[in-house]
Backbone bond lengths (Angstrom), bond angles and torsions (degrees), N, CA, C in turn:
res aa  C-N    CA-C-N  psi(-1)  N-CA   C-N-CA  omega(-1)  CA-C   N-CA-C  phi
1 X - - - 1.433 - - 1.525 107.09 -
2 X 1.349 119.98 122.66 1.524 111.78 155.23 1.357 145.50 -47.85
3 X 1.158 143.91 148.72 1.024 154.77 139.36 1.572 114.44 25.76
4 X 1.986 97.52 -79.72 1.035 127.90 -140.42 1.986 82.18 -86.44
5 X 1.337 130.33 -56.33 1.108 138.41 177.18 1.775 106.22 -46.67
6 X 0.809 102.05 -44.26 1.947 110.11 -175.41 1.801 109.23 -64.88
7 X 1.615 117.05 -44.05 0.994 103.88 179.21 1.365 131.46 -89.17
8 X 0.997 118.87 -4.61 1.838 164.11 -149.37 1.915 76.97 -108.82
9 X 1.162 128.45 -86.29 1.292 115.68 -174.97 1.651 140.79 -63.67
10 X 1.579 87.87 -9.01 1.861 114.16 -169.23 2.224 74.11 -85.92
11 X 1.083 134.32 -62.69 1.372 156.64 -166.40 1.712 100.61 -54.03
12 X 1.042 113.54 -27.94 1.893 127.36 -161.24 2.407 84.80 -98.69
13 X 1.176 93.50 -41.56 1.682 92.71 -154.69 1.419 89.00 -76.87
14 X 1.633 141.82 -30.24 1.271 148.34 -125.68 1.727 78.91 -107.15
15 X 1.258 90.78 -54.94 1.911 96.65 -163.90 1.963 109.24 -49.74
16 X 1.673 92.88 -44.79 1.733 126.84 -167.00 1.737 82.40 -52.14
17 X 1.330 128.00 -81.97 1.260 151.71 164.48 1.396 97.26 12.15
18 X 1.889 88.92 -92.01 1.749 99.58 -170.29 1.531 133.99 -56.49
19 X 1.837 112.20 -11.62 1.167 134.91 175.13 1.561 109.70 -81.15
20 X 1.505 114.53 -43.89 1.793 114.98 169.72 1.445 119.38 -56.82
21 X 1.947 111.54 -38.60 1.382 124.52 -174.73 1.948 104.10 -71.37
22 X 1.284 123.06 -36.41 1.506 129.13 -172.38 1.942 88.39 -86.15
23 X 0.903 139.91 -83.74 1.034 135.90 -177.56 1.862 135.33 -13.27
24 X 1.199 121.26 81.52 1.720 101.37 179.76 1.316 148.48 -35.59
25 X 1.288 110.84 123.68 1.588 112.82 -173.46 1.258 107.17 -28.76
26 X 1.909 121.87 131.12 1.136 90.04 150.45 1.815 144.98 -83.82
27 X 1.235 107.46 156.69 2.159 122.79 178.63 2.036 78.70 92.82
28 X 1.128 120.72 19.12 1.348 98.77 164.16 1.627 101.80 -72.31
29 X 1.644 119.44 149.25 1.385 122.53 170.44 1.643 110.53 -66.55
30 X 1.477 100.07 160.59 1.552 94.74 -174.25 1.796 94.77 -100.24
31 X 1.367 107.34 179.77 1.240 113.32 -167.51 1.339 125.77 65.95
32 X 1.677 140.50 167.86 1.081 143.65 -129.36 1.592 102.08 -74.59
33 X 1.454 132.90 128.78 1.181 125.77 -158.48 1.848 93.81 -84.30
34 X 1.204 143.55 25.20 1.384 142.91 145.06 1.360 135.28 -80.40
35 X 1.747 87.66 -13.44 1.344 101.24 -157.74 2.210 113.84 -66.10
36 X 1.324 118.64 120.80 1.353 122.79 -165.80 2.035 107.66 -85.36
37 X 1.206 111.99 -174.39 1.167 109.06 159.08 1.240 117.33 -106.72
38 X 2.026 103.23 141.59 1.758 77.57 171.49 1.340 153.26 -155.01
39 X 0.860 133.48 -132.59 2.149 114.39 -127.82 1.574 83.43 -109.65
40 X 1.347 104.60 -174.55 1.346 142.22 -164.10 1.474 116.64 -155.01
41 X 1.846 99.97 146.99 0.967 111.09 173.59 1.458 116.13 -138.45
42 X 1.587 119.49 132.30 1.735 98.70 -158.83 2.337 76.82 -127.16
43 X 1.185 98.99 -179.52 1.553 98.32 172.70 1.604 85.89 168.39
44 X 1.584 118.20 170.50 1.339 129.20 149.95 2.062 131.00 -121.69
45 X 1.188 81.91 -171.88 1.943 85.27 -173.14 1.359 95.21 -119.77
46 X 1.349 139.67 143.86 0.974 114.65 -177.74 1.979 95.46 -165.80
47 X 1.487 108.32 122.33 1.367 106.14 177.02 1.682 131.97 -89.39
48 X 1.485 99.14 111.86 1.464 126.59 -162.24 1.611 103.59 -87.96
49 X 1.377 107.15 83.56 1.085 114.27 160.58 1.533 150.10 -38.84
50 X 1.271 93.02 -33.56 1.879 112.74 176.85 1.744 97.34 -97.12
51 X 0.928 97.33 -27.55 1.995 93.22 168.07 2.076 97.32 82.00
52 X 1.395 101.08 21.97 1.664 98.11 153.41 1.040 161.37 -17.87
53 X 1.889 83.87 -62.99 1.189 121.35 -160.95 1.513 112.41 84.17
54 X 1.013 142.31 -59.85 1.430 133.93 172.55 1.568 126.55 -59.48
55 X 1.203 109.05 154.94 1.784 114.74 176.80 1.466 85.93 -85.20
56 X 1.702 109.00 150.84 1.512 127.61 173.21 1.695 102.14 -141.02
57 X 0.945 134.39 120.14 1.583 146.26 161.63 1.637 78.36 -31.55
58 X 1.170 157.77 121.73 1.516 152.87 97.91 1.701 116.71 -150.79
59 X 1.025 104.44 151.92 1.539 102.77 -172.93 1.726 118.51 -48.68
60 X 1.345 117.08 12.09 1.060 108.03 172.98 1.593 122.23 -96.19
61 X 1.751 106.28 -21.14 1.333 117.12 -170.74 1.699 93.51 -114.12
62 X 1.446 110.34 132.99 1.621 116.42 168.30 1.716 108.31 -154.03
63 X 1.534 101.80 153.23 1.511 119.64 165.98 1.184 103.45 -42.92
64 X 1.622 121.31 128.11 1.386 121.71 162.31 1.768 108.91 -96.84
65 X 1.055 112.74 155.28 1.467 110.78 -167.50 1.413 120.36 -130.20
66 X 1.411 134.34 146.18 1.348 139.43 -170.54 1.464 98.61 66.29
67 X 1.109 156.49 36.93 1.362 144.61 140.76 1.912 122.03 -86.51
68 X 1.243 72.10 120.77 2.200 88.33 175.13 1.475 110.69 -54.04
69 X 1.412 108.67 116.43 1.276 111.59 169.15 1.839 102.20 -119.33
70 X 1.449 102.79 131.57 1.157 111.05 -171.74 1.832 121.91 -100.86
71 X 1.209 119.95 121.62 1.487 113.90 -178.18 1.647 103.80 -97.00
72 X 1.261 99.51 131.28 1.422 120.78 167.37 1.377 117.01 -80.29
73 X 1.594 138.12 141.25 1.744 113.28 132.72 1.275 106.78 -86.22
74 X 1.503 100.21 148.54 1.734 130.99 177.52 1.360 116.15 82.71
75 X 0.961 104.64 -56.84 2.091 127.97 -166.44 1.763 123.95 -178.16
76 X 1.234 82.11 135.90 1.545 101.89 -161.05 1.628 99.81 -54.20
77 X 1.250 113.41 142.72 1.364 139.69 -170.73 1.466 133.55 86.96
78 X 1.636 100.83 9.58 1.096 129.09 -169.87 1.787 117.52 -83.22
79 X 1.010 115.32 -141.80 1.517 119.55 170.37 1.723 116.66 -77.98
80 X 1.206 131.32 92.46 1.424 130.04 177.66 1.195 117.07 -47.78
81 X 1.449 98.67 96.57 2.108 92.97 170.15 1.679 126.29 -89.45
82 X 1.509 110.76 -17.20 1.220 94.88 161.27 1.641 97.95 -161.99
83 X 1.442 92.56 165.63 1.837 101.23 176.01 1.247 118.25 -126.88
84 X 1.219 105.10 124.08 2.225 86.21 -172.61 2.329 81.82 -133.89
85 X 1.549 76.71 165.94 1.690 92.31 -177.57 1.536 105.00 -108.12
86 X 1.563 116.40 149.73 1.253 112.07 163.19 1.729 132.48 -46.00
87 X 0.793 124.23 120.32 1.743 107.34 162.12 1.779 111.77 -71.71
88 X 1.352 95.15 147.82 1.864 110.80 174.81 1.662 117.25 -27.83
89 X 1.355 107.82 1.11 1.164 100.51 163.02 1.476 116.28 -135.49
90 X 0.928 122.15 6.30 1.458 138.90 155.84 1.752 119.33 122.72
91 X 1.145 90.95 -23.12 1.817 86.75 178.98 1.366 141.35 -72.46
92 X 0.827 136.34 134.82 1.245 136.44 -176.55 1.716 129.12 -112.74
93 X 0.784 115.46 176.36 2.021 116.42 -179.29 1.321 99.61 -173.30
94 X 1.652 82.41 167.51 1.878 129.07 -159.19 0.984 101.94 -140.55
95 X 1.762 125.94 99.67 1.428 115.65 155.82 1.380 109.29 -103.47
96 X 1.674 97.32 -169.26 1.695 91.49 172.87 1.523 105.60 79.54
97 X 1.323 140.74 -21.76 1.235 116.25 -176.14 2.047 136.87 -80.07
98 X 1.095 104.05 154.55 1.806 117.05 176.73 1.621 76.25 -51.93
99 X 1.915 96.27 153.53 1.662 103.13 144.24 1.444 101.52 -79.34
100 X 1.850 91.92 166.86 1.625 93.33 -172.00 1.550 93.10 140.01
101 X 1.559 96.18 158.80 1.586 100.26 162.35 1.785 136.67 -90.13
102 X 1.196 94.99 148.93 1.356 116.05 -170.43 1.620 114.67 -109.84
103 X 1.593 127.98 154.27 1.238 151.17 170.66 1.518 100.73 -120.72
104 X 1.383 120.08 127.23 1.417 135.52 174.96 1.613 97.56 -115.52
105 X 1.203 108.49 143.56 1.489 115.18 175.72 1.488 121.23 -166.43
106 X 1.309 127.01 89.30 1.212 138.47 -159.73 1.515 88.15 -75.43
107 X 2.035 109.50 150.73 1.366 133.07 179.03 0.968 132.83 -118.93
108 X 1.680 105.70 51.66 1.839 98.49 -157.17 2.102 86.23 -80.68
109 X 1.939 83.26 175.89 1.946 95.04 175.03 1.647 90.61 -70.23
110 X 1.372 142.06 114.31 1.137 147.91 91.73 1.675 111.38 19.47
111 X 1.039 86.54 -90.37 1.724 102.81 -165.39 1.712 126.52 -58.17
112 X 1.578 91.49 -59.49 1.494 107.80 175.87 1.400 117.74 -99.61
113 X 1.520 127.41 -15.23 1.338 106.93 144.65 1.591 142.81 -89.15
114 X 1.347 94.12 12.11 1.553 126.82 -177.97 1.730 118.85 55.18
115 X 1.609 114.48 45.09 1.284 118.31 163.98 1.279 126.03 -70.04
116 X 1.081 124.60 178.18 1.508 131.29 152.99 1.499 104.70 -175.50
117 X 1.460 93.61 152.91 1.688 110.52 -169.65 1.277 113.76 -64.43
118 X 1.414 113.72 133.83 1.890 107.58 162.25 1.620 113.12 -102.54
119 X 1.377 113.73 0.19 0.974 107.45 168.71 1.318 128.37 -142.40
120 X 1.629 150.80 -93.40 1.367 124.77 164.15 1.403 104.66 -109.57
121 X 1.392 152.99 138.91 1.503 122.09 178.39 1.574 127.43 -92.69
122 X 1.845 91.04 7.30 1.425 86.39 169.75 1.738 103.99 -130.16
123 X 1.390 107.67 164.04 1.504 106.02 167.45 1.354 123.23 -146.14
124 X 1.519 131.55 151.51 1.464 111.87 -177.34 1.656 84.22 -110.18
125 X 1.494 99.58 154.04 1.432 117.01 160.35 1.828 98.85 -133.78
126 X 1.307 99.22 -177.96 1.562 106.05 -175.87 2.061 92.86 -139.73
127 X 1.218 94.43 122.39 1.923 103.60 163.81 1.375 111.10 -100.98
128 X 1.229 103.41 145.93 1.635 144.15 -164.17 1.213 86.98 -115.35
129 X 1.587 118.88 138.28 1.091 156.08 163.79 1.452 97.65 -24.60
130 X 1.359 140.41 138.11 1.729 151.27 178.12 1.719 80.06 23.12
131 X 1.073 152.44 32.73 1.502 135.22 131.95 1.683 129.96 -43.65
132 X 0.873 135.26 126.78 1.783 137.01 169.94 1.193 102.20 -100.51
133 X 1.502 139.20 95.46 1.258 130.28 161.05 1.638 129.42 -96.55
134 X 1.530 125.63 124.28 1.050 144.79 -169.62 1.249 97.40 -66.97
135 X 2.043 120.85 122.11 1.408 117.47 173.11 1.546 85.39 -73.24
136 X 1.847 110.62 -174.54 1.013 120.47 153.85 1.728 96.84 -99.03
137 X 1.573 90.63 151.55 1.474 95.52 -158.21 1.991 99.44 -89.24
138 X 1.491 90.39 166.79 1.311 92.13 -175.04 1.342 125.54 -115.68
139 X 1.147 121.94 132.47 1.835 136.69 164.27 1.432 126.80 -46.50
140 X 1.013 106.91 121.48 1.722 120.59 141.84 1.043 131.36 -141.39
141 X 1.270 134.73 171.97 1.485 144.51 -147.04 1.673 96.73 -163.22
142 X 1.701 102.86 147.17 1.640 99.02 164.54 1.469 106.26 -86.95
143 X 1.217 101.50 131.45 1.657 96.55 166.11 1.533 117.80 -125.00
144 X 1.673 114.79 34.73 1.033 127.43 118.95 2.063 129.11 -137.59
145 X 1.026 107.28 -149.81 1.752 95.53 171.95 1.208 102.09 -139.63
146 X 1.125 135.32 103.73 1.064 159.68 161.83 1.646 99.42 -42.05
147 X 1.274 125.42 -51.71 1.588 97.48 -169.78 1.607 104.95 -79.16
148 X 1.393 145.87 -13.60 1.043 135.04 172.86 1.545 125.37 -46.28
């Protein structure tokens, strides 16, 4: 082989090279190669009649329903990333989320439907990548009666 043929092909393999190295693997996914799956958060609201703190199967403890529970990132009072409502039996969920930490904070009326907490009303948890994490669910009690 000549010279002129040898470097001409050493020049062809060099180029071939740097075009395979810039180029994406192929079945690599598109978009940011960090990018995770993501997590969830499910929990309920639930009105604790005996003021426990725990849910009990008996007519004293039940799902409260249509109340706004609000998810924070980081800590509660922060930037609202999502709002979902109880269903008729009290639970609620968060899909769609970054891992990372979270602020949960259920919104029942306080005032005019005469609740109050039996237990904390806010909580942080942290989601893991395609994680579903169970809040611990939260209490209230009337602590007055409104129809009187």
């Amino acid at each position: 082989m000549n010279r002129y043929v040898w470097k001409k092909m050493v020049g062809i393999g060099t180029l071939a090279i740097i075009v395979l190295l810039l180029l994406p693997s192929a079945g690599a996914a598109a978009g940011p190669a960090d990018q995770q799956p993501a997590g969830e958060i499910t929990g309920r609201v639930f009105l604790d009649e005996n003021a426990d703190t725990e849910f009990k199967e008996c007519d004293c403890d039940c799902g409260m329903d249509n109340i706004p529970v609000r998810l924070y990132r980081d800590h509660c009072g922060g930037l609202i990333v999502q709002t979902a409502h109880t269903d008729t039996e009290g639970y609620f969920h968060f899909a769609g989320l970054d891992p990372g930490d979270y602020c949960i904070m259920p919104m029942p009326k306080f005032i005019c439907e005469g609740f109050q907490p039996t237990k904390s009303i806010t909580q942080k948890v942290t989601v893991k990548p395609g994680e579903t994490v169970e809040a611990e669910w939260f209490g209230f009690d009337h602590f007055l009666d409104v129809n009187e």
